[in-house]
Kinemage of the C-alpha trace (Angstrom):
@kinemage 1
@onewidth
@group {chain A} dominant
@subgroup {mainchain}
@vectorlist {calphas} color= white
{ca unk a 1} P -21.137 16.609 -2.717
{ca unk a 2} L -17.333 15.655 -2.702
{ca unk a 3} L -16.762 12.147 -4.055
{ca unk a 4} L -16.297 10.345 -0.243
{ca unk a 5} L -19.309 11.485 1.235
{ca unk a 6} L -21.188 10.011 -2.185
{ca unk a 7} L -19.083 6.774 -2.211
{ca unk a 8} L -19.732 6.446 1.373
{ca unk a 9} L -23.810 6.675 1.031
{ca unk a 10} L -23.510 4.647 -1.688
{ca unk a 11} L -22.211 2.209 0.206
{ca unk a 12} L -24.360 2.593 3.193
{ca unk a 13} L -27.507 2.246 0.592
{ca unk a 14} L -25.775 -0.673 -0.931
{ca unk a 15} L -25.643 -2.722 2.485
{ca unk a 16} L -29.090 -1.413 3.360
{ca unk a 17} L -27.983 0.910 6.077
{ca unk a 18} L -29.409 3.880 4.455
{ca unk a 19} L -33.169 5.047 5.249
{ca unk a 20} L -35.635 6.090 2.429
{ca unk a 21} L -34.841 9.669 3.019
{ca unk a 22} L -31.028 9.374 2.406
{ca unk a 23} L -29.944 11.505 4.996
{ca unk a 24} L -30.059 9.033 7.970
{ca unk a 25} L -29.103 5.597 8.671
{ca unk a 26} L -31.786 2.903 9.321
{ca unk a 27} L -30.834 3.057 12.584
{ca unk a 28} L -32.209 6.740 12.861
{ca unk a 29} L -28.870 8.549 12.779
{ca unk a 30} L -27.321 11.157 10.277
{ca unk a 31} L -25.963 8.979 7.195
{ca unk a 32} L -23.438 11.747 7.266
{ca unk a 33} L -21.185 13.496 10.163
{ca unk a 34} L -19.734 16.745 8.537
{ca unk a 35} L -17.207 18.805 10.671
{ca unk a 36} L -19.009 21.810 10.389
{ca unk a 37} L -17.144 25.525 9.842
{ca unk a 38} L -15.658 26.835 12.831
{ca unk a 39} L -15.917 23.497 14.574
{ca unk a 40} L -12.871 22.016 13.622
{ca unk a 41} L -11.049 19.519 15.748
{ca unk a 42} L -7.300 20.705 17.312
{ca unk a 43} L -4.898 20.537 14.833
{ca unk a 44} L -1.181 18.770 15.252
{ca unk a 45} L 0.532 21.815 15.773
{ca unk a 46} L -1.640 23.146 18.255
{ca unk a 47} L -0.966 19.973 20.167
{ca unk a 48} L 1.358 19.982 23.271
{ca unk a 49} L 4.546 17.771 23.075
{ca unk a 50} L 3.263 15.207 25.536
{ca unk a 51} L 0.280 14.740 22.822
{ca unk a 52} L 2.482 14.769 19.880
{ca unk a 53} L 4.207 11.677 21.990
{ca unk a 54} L 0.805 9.795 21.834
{ca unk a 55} L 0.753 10.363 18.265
{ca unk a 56} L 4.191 8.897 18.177
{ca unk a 57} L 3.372 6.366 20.166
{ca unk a 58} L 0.323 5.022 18.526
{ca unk a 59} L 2.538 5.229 14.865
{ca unk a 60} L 4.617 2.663 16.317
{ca unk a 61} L 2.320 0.690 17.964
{ca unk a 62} L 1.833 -2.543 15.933
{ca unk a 63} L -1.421 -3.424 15.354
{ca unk a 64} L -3.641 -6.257 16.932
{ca unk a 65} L -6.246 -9.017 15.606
{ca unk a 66} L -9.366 -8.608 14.866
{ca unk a 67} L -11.883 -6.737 17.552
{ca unk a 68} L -8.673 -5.488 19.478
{ca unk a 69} L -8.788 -1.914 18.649
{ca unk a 70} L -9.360 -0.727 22.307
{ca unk a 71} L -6.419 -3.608 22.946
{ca unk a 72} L -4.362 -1.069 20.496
{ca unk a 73} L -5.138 2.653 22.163
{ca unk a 74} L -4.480 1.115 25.375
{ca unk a 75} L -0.900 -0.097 24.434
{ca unk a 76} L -0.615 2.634 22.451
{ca unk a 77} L -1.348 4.525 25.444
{ca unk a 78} L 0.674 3.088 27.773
{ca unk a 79} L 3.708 3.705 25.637
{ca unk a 80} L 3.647 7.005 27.521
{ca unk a 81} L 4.054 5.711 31.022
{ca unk a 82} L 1.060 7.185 32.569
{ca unk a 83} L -0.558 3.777 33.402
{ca unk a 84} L -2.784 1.233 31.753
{ca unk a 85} L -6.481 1.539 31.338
{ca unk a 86} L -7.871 -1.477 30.341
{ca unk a 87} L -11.674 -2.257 28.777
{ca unk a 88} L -13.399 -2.927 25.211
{ca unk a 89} L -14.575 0.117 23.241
{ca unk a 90} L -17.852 0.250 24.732
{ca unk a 91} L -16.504 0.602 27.917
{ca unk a 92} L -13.721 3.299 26.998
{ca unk a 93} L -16.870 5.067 25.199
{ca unk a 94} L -19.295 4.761 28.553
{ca unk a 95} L -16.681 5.454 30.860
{ca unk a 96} L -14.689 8.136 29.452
{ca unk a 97} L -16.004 9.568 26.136
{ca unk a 98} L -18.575 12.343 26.604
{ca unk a 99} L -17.829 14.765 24.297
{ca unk a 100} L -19.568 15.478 21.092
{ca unk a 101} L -18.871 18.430 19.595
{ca unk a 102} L -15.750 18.517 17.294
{ca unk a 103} L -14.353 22.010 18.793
{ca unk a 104} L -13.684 19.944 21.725
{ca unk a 105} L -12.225 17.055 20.104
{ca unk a 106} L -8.298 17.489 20.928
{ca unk a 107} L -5.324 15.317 19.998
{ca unk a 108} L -5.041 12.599 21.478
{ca unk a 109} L -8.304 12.069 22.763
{ca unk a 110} L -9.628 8.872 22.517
{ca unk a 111} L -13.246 8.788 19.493
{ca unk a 112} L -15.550 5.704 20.463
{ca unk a 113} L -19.081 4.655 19.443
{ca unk a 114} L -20.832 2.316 21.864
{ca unk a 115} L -22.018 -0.040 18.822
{ca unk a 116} L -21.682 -0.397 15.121
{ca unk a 117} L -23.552 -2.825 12.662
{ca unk a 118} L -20.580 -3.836 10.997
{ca unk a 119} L -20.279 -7.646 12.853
{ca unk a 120} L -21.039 -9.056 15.822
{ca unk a 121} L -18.039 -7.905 17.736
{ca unk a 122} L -18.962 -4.262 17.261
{ca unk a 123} L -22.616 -4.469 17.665
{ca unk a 124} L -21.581 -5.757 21.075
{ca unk a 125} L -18.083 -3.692 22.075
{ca unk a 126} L -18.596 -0.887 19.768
{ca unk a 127} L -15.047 0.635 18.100
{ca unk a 128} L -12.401 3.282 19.459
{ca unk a 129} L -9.753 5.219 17.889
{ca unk a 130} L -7.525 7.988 18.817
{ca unk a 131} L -7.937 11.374 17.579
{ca unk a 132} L -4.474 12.275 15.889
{ca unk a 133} L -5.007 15.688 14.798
{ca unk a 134} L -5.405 17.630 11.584
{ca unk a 135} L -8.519 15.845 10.856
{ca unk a 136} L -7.295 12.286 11.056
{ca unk a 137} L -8.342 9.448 13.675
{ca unk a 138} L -6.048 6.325 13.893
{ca unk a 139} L -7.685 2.640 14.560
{ca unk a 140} L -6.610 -0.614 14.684
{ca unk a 141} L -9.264 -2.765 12.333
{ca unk a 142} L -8.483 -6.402 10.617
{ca unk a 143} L -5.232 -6.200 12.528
{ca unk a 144} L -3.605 -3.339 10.585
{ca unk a 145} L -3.490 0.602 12.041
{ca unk a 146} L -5.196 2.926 9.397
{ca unk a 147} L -5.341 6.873 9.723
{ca unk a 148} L -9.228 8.001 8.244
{ca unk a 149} L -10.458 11.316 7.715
{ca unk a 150} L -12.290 12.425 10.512
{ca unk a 151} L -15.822 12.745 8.879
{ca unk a 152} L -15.688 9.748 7.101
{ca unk a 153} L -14.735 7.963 10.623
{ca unk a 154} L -17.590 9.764 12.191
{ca unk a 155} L -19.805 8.706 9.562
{ca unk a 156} L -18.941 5.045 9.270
{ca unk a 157} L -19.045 4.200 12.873
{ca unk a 158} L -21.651 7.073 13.382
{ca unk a 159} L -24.523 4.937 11.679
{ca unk a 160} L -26.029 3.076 15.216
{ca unk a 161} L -24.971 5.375 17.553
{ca unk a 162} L -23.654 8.654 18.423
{ca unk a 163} L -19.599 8.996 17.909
{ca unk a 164} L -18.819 10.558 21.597
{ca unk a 165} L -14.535 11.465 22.738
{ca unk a 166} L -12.541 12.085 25.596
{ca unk a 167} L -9.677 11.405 27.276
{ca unk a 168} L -8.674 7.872 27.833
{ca unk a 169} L -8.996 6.865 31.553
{ca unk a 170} L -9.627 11.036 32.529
{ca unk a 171} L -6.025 11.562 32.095
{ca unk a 172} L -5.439 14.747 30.047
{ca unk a 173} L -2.238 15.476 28.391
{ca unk a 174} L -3.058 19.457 27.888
């Protein structure tokens, strides 16, 4: 088991997130997203240059306070000039995200749960990020911008319900 995916349960187990079993969360999800082989995300290069811009776009977006992070893909968004789509995470999750398997999962795409246990402001808006390719998904949390592994994202956020993607506001950039 490689060292994250142990330091991660350990931590789940630690906050008492982790069921008896130790293989799902207490809230009856996996404690543990793996990309499996052959269902791995788009990578950067595969990207097309308007996506690449996103990626851009969201590096140089500064971040926001605390609970902003849909605040952050939307401006990170708009950078592009196709518009502004405006909601919390749980919205931008409902409303656009309906993806779930990781083949499908393309860069730029926004990667939302609908709720997370980690305070009160995700339990009720949930948490978004933006897929930037190569494995990596970009948030805004505690009002810095951080770039996590994918399954460790997954995971973390994963543990009350199911981590869904999409393209913000149905606008594709293929």
């Amino acid at each position: 088991m490689s060292d994250a995916r142990q330091d991660f349960l350990d931590a789940l187990r630690a906050r008492g997130l982790l069921a008896d079993d130790g293989a799902r969360s207490v809230f009856g999800q996996p404690a543990w997203r793996e990309v499996p082989a052959g269902h791995e995300p788009q990578a950067l290069l595969e990207a097309t240059a308007l996506q690449r811009r996103l990626v851009e776009c969201a590096s140089g977006t500064a971040p926001m306070g605390e609970d902003l992070c849909a605040a952050w893909v939307e401006r990170a968004f708009s950078r592009l000039g196709l518009g502004y789509v405006s909601g919390d995470a749980r919205e931008l999750c409902d409303g656009f995200c309906h993806l779930t398997d990781t083949r499908e999962l393309l860069v730029g795409m926004i990667v939302a749960v609908a709720r997370h246990p980690y305070g009160a402001g995700g339990w009720d808006h949930g948490h978004v990020g933006l897929y930037a390719g190569d494995g990596v998904v970009m948030d805004c949390v505690d009002g810095r911008v951080r770039r996590v592994p994918l399954a460790l994202w997954l995971s973390a956020y994963g543990v009350a319900s199911e981590p869904r993607w999409g393209w913000l506001g149905a606008i594709g950039l293929r």
